[in-house]
C-alpha positions as CSV (number, residue, x, y, z in Angstrom):
1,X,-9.9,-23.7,-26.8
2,X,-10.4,-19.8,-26.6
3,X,-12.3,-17.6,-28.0
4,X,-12.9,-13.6,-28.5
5,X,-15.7,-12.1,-26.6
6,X,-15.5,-8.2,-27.0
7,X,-12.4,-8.5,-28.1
8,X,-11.3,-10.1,-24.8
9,X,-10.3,-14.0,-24.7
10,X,-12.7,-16.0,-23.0
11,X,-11.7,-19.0,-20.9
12,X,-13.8,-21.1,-18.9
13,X,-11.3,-21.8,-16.0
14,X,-8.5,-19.9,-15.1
15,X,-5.4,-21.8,-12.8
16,X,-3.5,-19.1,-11.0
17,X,-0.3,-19.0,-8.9
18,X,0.2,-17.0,-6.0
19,X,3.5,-15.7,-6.6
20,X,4.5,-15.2,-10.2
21,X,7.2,-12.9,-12.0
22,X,6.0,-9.4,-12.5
23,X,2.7,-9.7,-10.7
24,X,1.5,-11.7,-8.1
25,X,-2.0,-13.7,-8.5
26,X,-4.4,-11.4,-6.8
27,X,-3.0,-8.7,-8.6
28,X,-3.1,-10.0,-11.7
29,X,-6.9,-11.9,-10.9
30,X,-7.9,-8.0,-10.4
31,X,-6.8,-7.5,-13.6
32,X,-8.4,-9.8,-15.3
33,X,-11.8,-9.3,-13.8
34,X,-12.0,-5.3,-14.5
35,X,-10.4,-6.4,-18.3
36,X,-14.0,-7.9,-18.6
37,X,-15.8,-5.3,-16.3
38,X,-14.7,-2.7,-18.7
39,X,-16.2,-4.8,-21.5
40,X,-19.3,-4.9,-19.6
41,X,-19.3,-8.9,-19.3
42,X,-20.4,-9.4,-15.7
43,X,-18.7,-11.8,-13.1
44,X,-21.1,-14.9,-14.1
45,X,-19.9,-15.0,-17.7
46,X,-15.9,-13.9,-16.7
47,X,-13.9,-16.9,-16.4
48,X,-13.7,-19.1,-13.0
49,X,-10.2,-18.2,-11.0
50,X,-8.4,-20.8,-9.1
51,X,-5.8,-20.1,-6.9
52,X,-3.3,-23.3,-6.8
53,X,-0.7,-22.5,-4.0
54,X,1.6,-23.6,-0.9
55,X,0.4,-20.6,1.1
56,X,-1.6,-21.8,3.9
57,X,-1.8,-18.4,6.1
58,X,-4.9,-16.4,6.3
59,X,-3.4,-13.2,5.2
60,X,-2.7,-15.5,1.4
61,X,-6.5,-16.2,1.7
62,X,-8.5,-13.1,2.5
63,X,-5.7,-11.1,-0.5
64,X,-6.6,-13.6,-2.6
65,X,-10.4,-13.2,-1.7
66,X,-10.3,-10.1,-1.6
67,X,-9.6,-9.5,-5.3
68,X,-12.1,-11.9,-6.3
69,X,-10.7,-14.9,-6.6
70,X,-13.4,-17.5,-7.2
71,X,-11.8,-20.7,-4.6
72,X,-8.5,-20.9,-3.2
73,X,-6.4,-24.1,-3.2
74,X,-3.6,-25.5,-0.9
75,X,-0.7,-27.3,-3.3
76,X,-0.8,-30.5,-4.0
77,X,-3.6,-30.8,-5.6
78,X,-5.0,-34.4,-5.8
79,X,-7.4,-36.2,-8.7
80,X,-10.1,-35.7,-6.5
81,X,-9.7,-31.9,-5.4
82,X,-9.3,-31.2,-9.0
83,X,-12.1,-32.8,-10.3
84,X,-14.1,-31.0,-7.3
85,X,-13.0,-27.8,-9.0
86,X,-13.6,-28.7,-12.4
87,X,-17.5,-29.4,-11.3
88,X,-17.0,-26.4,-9.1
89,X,-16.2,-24.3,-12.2
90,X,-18.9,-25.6,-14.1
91,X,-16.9,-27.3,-16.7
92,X,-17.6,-31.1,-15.4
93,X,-21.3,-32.6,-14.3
């Protein structure tokens, strides 16, 4: 379910890909993040950002860090990596 906060949507949890049309998934996590900056909602109440990929190299890694990305995951994702990030995110106990 979404909702409006400052006339932004606001999602708990956020699954991104590394390499999308248009804009890749740093990029576009950037984005997001100053989207709520500008709003004044700080980093504890944006949405959590997962990065779900195949890349495995470093250089992925610290770009994807870098534009603060909250955890970075390595494709496939199993039951029990996902539930780790759904408690992770704060949406599961």
């Amino acid at each position: 379910m979404t909702r409006l906060v400052q006339d932004l949507p606001s999602y708990e949890l956020i699954l991104m890909d590394y390499s999308m049309p248009e804009c890749d998934g740093p990029t576009a996590c950037q984005l997001i993040r100053d989207l709520y900056a500008q709003k004044g909602i700080l980093r504890p109440d944006q949405p959590y950002i997962a990065m779900l990929t195949a890349y495995t190299e470093k250089e992925f890694i610290e770009a994807a860090m870098k534009k603060q990305m909250d955890i970075y995951c390595v494709k496939p994702i199993f039951k029990t990596q996902m539930h780790n990030l759904l408690i992770k995110a704060g949406i599961l106990e």
